[in-house]
DRENDO-1510 file (C-alpha; in Angstrom, 1 decimal, always signed):
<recs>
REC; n; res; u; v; w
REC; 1; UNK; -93.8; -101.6; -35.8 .
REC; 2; UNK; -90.3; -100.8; -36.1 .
REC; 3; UNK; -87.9; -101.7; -33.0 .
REC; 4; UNK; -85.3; -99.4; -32.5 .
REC; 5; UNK; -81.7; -100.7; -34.0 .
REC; 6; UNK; -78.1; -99.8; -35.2 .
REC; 7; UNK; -79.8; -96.9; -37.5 .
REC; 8; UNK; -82.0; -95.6; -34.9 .
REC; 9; UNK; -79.2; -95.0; -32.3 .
REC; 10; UNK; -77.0; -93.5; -35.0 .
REC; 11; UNK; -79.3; -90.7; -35.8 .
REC; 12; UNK; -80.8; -90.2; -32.7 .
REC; 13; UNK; -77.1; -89.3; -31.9 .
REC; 14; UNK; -77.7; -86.3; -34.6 .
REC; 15; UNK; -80.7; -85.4; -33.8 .
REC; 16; UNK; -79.5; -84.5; -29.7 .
REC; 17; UNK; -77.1; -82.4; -31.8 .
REC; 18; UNK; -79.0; -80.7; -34.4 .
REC; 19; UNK; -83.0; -80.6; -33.3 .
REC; 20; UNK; -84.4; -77.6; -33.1 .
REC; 21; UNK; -87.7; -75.4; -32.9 .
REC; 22; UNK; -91.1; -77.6; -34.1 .
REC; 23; UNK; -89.8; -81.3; -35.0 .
REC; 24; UNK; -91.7; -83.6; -36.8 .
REC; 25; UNK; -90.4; -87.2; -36.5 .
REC; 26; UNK; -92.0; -88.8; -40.5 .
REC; 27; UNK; -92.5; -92.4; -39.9 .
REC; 28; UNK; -92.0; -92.4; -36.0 .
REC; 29; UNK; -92.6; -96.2; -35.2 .
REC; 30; UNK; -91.7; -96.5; -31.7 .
REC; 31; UNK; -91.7; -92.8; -31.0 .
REC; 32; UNK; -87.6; -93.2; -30.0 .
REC; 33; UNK; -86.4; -90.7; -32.2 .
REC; 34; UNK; -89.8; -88.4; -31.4 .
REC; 35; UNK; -89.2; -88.9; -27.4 .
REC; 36; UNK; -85.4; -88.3; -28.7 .
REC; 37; UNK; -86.3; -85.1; -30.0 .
REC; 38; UNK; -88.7; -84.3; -26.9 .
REC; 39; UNK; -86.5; -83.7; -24.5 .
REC; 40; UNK; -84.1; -81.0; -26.0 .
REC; 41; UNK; -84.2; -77.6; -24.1 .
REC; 42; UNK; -83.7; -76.6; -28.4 .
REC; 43; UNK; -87.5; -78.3; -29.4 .
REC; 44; UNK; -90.3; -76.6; -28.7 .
REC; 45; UNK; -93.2; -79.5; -29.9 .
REC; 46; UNK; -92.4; -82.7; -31.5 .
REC; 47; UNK; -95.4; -84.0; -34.2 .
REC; 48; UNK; -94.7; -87.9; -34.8 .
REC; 49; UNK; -96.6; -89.7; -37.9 .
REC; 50; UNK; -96.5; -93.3; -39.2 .
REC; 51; UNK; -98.5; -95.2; -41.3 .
REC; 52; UNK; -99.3; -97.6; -38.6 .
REC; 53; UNK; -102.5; -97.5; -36.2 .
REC; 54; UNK; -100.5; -99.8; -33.8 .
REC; 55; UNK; -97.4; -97.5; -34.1 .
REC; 56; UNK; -99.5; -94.7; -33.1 .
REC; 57; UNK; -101.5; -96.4; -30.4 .
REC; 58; UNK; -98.1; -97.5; -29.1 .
REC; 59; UNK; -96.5; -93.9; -28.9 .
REC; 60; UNK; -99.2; -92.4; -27.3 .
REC; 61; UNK; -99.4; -94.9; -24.7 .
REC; 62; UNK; -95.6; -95.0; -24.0 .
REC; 63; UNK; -94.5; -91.4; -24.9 .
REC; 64; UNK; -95.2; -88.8; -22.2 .
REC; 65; UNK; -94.1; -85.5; -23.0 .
REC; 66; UNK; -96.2; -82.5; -23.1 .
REC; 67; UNK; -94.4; -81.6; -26.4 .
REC; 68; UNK; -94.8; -84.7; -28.3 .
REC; 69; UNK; -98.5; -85.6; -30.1 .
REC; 70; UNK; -98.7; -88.5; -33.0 .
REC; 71; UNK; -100.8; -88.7; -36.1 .
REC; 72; UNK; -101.7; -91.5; -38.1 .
REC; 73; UNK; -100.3; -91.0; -41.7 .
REC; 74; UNK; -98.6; -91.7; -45.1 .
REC; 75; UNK; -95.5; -89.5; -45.4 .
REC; 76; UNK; -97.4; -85.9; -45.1 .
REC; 77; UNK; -100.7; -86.9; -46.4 .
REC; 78; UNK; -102.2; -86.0; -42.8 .
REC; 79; UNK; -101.2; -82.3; -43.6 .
REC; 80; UNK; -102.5; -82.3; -46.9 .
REC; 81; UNK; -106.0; -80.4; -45.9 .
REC; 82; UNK; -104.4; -78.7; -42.6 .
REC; 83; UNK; -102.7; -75.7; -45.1 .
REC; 84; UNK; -99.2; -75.1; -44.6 .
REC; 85; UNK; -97.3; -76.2; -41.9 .
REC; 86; UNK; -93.5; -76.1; -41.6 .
REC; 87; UNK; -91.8; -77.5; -39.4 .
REC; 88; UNK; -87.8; -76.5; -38.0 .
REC; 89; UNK; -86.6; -79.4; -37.9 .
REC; 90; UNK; -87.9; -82.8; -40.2 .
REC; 91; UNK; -86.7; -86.3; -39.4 .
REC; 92; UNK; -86.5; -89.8; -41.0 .
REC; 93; UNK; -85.3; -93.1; -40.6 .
REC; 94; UNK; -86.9; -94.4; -43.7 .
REC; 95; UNK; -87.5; -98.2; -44.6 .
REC; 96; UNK; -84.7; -98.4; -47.4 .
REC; 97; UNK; -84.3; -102.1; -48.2 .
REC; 98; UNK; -84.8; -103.0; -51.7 .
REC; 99; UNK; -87.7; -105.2; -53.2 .
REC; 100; UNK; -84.9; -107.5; -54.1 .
REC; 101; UNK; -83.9; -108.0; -49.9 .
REC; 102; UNK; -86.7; -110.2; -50.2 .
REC; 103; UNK; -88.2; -108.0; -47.2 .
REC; 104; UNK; -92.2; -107.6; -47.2 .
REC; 105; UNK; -92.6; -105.2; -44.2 .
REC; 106; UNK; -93.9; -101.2; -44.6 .
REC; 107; UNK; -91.4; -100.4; -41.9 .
REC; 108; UNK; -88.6; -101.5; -43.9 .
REC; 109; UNK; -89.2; -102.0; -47.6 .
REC; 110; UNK; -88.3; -99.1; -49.1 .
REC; 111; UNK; -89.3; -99.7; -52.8 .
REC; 112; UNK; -88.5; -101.6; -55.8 .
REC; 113; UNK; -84.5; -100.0; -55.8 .
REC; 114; UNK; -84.8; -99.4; -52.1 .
REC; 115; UNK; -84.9; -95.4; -52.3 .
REC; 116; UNK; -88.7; -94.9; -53.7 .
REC; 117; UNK; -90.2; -93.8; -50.7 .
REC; 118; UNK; -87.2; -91.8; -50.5 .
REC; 119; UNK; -88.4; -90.0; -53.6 .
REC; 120; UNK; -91.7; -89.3; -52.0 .
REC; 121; UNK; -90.8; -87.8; -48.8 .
REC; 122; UNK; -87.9; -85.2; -49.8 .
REC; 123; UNK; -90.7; -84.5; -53.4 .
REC; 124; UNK; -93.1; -83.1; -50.5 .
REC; 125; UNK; -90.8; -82.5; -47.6 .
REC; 126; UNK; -89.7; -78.9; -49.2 .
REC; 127; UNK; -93.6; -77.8; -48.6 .
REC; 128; UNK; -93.3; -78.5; -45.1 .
REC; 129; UNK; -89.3; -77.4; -44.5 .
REC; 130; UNK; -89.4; -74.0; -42.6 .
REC; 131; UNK; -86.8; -71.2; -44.2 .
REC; 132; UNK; -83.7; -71.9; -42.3 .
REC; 133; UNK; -85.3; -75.4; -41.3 .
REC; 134; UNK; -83.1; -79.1; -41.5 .
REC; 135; UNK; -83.8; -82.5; -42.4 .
REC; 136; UNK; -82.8; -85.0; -40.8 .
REC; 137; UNK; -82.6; -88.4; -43.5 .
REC; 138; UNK; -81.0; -91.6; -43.0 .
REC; 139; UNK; -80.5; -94.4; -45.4 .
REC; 140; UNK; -78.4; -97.3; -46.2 .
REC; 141; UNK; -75.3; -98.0; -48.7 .
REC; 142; UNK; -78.3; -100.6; -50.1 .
REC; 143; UNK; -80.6; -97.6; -50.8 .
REC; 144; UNK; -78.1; -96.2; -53.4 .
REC; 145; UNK; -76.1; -93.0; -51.7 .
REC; 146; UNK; -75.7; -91.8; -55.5 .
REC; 147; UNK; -79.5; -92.0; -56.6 .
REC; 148; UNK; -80.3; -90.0; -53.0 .
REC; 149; UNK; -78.0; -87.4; -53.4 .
REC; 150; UNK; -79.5; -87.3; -56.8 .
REC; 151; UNK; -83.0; -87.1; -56.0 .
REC; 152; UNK; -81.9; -84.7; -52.6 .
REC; 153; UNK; -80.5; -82.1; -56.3 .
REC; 154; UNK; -83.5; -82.9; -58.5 .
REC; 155; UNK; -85.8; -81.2; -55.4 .
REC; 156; UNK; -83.5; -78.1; -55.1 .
REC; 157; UNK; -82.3; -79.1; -52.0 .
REC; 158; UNK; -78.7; -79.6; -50.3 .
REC; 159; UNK; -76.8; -82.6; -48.5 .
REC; 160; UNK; -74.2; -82.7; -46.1 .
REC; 161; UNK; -73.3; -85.7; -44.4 .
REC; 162; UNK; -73.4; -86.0; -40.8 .
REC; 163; UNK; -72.5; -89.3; -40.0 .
REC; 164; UNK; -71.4; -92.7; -41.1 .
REC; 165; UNK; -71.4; -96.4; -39.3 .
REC; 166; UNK; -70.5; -99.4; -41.3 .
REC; 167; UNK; -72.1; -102.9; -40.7 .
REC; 168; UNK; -71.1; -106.2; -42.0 .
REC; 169; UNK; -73.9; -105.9; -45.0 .
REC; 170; UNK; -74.6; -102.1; -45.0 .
REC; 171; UNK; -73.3; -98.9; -44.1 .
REC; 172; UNK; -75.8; -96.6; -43.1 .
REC; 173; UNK; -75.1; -92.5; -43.4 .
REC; 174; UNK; -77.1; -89.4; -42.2 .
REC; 175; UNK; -77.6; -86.7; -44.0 .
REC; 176; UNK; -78.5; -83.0; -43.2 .
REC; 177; UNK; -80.9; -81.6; -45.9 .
REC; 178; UNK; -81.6; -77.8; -46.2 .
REC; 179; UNK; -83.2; -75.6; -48.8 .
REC; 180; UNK; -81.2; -74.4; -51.5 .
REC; 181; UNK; -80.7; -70.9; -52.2 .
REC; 182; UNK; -82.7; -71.3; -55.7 .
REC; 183; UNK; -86.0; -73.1; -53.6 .
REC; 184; UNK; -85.7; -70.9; -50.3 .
REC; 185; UNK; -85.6; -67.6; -53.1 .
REC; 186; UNK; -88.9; -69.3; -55.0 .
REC; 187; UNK; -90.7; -69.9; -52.1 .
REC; 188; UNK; -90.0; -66.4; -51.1 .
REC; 189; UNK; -91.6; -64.9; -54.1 .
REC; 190; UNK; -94.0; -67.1; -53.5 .
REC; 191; UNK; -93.7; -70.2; -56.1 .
REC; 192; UNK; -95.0; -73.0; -54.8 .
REC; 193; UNK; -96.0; -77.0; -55.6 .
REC; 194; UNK; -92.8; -76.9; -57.2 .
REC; 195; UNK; -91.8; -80.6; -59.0 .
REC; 196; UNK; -88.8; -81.9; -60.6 .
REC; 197; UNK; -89.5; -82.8; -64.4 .
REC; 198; UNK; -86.5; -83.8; -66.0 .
REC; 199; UNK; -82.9; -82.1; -66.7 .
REC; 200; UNK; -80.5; -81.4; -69.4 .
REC; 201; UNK; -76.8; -81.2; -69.3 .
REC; 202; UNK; -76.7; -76.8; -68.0 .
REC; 203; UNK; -80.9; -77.0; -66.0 .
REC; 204; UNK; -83.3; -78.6; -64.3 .
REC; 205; UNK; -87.0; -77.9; -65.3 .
REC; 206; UNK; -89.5; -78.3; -62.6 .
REC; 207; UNK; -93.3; -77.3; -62.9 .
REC; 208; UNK; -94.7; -75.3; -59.9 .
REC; 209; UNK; -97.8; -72.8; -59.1 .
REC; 210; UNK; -97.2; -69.2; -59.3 .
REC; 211; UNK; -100.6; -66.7; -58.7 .
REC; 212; UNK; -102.2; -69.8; -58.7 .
REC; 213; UNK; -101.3; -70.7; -62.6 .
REC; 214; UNK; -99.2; -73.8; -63.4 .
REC; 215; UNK; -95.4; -72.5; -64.8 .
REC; 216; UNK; -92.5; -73.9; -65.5 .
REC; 217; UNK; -88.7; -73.3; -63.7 .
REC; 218; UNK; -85.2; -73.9; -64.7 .
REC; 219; UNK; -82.7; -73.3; -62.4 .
REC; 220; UNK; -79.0; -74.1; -62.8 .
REC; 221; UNK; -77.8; -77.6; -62.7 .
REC; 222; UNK; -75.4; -77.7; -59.8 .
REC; 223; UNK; -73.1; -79.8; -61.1 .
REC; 224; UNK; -73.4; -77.6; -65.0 .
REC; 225; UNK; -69.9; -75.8; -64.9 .
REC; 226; UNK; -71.8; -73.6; -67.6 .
REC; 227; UNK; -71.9; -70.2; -66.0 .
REC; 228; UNK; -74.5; -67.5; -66.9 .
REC; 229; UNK; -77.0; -69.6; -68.9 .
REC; 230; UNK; -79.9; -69.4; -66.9 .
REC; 231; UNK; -79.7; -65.1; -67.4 .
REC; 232; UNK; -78.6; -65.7; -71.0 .
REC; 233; UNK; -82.1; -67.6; -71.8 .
REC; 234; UNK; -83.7; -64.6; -69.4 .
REC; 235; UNK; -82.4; -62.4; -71.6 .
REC; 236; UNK; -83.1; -63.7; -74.9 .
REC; 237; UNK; -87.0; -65.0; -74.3 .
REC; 238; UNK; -87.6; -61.3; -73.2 .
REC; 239; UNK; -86.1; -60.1; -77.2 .
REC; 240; UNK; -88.0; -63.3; -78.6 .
REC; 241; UNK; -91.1; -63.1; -76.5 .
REC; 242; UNK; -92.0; -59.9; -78.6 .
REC; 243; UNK; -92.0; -61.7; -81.9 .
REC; 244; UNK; -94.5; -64.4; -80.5 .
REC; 245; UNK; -91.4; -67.4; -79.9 .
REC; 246; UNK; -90.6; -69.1; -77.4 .
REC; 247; UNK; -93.0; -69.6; -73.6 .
REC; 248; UNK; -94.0; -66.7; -72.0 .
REC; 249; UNK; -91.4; -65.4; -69.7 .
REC; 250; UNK; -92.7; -64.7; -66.1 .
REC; 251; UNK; -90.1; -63.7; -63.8 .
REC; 252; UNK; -86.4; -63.8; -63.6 .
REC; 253; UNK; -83.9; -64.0; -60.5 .
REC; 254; UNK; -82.2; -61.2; -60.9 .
REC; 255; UNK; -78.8; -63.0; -59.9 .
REC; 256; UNK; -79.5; -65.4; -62.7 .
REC; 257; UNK; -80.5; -68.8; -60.9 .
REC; 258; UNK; -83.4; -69.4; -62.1 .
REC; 259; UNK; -86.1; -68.2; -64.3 .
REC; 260; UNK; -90.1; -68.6; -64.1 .
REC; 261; UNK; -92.0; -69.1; -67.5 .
REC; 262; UNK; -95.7; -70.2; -69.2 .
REC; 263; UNK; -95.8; -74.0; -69.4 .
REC; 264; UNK; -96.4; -75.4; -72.5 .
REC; 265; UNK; -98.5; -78.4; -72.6 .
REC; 266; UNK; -97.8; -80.7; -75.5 .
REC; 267; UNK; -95.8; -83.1; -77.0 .
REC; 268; UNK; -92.6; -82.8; -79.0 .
REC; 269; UNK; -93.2; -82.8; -82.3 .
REC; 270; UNK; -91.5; -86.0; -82.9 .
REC; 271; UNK; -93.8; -87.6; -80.7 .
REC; 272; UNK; -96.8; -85.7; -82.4 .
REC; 273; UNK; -95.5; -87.1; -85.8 .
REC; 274; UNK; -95.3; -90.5; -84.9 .
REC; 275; UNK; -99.2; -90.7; -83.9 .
REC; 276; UNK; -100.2; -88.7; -86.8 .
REC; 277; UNK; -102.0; -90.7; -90.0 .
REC; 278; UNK; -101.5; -89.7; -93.6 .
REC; 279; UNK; -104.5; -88.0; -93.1 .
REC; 280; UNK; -102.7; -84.7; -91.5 .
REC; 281; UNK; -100.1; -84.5; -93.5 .
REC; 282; UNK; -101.8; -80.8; -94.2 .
REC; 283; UNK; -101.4; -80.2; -90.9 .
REC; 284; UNK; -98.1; -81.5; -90.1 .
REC; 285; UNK; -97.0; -79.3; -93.3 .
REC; 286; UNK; -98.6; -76.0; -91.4 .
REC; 287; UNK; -97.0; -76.6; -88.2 .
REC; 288; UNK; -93.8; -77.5; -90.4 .
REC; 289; UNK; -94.2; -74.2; -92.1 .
REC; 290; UNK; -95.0; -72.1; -88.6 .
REC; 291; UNK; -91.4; -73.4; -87.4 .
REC; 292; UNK; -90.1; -72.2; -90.7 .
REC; 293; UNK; -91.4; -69.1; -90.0 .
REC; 294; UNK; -90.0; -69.0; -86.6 .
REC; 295; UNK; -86.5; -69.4; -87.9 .
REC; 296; UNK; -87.1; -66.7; -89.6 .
REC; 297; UNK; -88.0; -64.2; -87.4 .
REC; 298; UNK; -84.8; -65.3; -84.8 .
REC; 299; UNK; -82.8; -65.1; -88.5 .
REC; 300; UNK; -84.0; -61.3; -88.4 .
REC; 301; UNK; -82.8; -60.4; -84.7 .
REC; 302; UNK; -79.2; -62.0; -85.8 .
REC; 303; UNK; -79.8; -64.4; -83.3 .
REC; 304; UNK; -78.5; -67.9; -83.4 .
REC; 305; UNK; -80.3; -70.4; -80.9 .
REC; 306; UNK; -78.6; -73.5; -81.8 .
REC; 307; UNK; -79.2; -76.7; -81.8 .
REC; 308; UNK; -82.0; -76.7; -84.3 .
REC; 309; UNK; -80.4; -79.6; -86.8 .
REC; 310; UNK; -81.2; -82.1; -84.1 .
REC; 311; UNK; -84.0; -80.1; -81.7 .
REC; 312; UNK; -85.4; -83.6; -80.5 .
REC; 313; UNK; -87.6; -82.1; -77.6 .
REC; 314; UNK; -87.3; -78.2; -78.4 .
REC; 315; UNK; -90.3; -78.6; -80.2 .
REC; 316; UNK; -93.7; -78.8; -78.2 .
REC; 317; UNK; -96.7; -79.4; -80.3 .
REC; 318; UNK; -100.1; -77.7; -78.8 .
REC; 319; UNK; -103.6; -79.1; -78.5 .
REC; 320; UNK; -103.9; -76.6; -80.7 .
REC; 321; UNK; -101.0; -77.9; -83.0 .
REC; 322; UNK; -98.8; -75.1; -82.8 .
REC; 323; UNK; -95.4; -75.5; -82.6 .
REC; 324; UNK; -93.5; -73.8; -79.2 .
REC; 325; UNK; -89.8; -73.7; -79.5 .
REC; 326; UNK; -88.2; -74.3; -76.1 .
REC; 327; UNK; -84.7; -73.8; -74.3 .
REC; 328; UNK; -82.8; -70.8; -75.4 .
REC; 329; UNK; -80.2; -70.7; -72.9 .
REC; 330; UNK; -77.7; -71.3; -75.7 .
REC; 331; UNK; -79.0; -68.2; -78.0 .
REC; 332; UNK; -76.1; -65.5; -79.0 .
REC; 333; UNK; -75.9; -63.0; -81.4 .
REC; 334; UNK; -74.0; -63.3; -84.5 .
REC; 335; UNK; -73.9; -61.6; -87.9 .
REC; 336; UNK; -74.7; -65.1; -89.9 .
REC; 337; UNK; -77.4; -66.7; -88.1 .
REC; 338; UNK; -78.0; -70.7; -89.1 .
REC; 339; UNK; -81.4; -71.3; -87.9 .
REC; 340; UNK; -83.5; -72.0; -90.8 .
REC; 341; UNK; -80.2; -73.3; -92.8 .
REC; 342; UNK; -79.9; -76.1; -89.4 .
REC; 343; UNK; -84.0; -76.5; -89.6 .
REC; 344; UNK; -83.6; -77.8; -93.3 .
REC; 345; UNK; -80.8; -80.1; -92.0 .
REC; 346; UNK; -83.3; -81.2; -89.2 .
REC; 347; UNK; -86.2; -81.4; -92.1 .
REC; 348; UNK; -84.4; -83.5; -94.4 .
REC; 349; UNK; -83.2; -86.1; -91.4 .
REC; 350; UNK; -86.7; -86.6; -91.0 .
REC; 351; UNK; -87.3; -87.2; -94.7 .
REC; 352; UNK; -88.3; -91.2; -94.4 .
REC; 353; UNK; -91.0; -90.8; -91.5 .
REC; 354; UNK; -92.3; -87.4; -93.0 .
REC; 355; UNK; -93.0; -89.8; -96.7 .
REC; 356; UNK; -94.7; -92.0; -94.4 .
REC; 357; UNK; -97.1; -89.6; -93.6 .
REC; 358; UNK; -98.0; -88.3; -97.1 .
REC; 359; UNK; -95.3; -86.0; -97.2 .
REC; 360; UNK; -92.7; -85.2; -100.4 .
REC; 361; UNK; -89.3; -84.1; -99.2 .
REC; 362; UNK; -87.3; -82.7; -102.5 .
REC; 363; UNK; -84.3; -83.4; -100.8 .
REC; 364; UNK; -81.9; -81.6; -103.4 .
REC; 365; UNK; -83.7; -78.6; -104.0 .
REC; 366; UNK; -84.3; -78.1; -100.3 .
REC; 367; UNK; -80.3; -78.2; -99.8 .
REC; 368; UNK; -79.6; -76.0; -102.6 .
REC; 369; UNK; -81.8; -73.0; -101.2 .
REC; 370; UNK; -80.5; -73.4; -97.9 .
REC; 371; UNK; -76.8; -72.8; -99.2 .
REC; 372; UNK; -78.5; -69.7; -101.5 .
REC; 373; UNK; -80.4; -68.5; -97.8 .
REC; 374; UNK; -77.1; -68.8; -96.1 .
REC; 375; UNK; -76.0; -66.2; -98.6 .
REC; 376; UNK; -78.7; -63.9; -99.2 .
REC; 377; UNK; -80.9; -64.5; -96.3 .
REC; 378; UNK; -84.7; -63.6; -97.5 .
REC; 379; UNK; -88.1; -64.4; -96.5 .
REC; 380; UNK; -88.1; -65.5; -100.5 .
REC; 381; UNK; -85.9; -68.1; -100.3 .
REC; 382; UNK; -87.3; -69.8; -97.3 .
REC; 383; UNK; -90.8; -70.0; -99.1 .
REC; 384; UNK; -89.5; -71.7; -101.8 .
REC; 385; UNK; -87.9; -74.3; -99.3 .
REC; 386; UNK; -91.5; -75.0; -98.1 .
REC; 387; UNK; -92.6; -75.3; -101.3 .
REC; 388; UNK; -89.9; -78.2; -101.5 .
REC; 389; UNK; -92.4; -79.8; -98.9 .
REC; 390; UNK; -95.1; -81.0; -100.3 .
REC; 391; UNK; -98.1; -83.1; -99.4 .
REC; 392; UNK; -99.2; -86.1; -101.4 .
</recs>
């Protein structure tokens, strides 16, 4: 059981100033921070949880508030089957030490970089935060402040440092953590489960449940000084949508934060190409031809989407091998659109591994009727370039 120290008196110091409404104390050890909490006129129940029996045993036997109750758990797992519960006010004093401290203890050990468990707590906290609730987080210079302020982003929330105490190996800092105004506007239209996927240089994707399907989100990127691109890809899916491209757009924020779309399960069609055998080279040359054919079709509403020389993961490959174009936040219009002229570029680049798969690139012929397309744009044209692809 974890002894209060140095980092337990520095946030309890916060949490006298900042506790409010239903508290719940995550990882409460000896129930200091929990009894802390307790005795504000401001808190009106305290909930303590720690993945310790003898933790809990010890709070409940020490503790005596008529506010204050403690449940054995990891992180929020005792909530998991209770339905939602949010609390005002959420507070931890994590174990942050990395693996490399050479520290085997629960209470302390925070992971193999020191801010894993971390991770897990503000992945599932945002279920639990109350609109207009706080969280209370402390960790360690040793934890990595950069990778927790990234993580605190990646989970649409906000930090703002509260305090700061340096020690001769550490210097601890305590953060307060609140919703977004992207995650508290999902949650009020009722998307929910939402988790961080990856991000690009101008979004974060995330995956969430919306009327109980499984979508996809991009919001804005905080620290993207790209303005507008969110709305841009809003409006371009809905023009795009109608031609069969692109995942299904759901909803939009109407201020342009984020948007709410099908997601597509797959693989990017790099990946898909490297596990296919000689053997599909007919199929690899349909789903080849259905982006083709794609192109066109964006060609046709003088849309350029860019990027689709080097499209890396823009491509998702189905189960049922059709190919789903992805991220149009860049889409404009223009009077010479270069889609299918930049998807023979991105063709040809791939000339080597398509050969290895029973596929004939004719390289030269290929680039002269993409400079005759870039002239005389016609569906014509681009089915001669597919007949430059050929299997073998």
């Amino acid at each position: 059981m974890y002894e209060p120290r140095e980092d337990t008196f520095l946030i309890a110091k916060e949490v006298e100033k900042h506790a409010k409404g239903e508290v719940l104390d995550m990882g409460t050890g000896s129930g200091y921070l929990a009894g802390t909490a307790a005795k504000l006129a401001a808190v009106t129940k305290v909930i303590g949880v720690d993945i310790s029996d003898e933790a809990i045993d010890y709070c409940k036997e020490h503790i005596s508030s008529e506010k204050a109750r403690f449940l054995q758990s990891d992180l929020f797992s005792v909530f998991f089957s209770k339905g939602r519960h949010t609390f005002d006010t959420i507070i931890f004093n994590p174990p942050y030490l990395p693996d490399d401290q050479g520290v085997k203890d629960a209470a302390i050990d925070g992971g193999k970089k020191g801010h894993e468990v971390i991770e897990r707590f503000l992945r599932d906290s945002k279920i639990y935060l109350a609109d207009g609730g706080i969280i209370l987080l402390l960790f360690s210079s040793l934890t990595g402040r950069a990778d927790v302020e990234r993580v605190i982003s990646e989970n649409l929330l906000e930090g703002e440092e509260l305090a700061r105490e340096k020690h001769s190996f550490e210097e601890l800092y305590v953060y307060r953590i609140t919703k977004s105004n992207v995650l508290a506007k999902l949650h009020r239209n009722q998307v929910s489960g939402i988790w961080y996927v990856t991000k690009g240089k101008r979004g974060l994707i995330l995956q969430a449940r919306y009327n109980g399907t499984k979508v996809a989100i991009k919001a804005a990127n905080p620290k993207s000084k790209a303005v507008g691109r969110i709305a841009n890809e809003a409006n371009f899916l809905k023009i795009l949508n109608a031609k069969g491209i692109g995942p299904r757009l759901i909803a939009a924020d109407s201020e342009g934060d984020y948007l709410v779309m099908e997601f597509v399960e797959g693989v990017p069609f790099e990946s898909f190409l490297e596990k296919a055998g000689r053997k599909d080279n007919r199929k690899i040359k349909g789903i080849i031809a259905d982006i083709f054919t794609q192109m066109l079709a964006i060609d046709a509403e003088s849309i350029s989407k860019e990027e689709m020389h080097h499209p890396h993961k823009h491509i998702i490959i189905t189960k049922g091998n059709k190919p789903v174009l992805l991220d149009f936040e860049r889409c404009h219009k223009t009077e010479r659109p270069s889609n299918v002229t930049q998807c023979c570029q991105y063709i040809i680049s791939l000339e080597k591994r398509l050969t290895e798969k029973g596929i004939i690139i004719h390289k030269e012929r290929i680039i002269i009727l993409a400079k005759a397309y870039r002239n005389h744009p016609d569906k014509k044209i681009v089915d001669e370039i597919l007949s430059g692809i050929q299997c073998h």
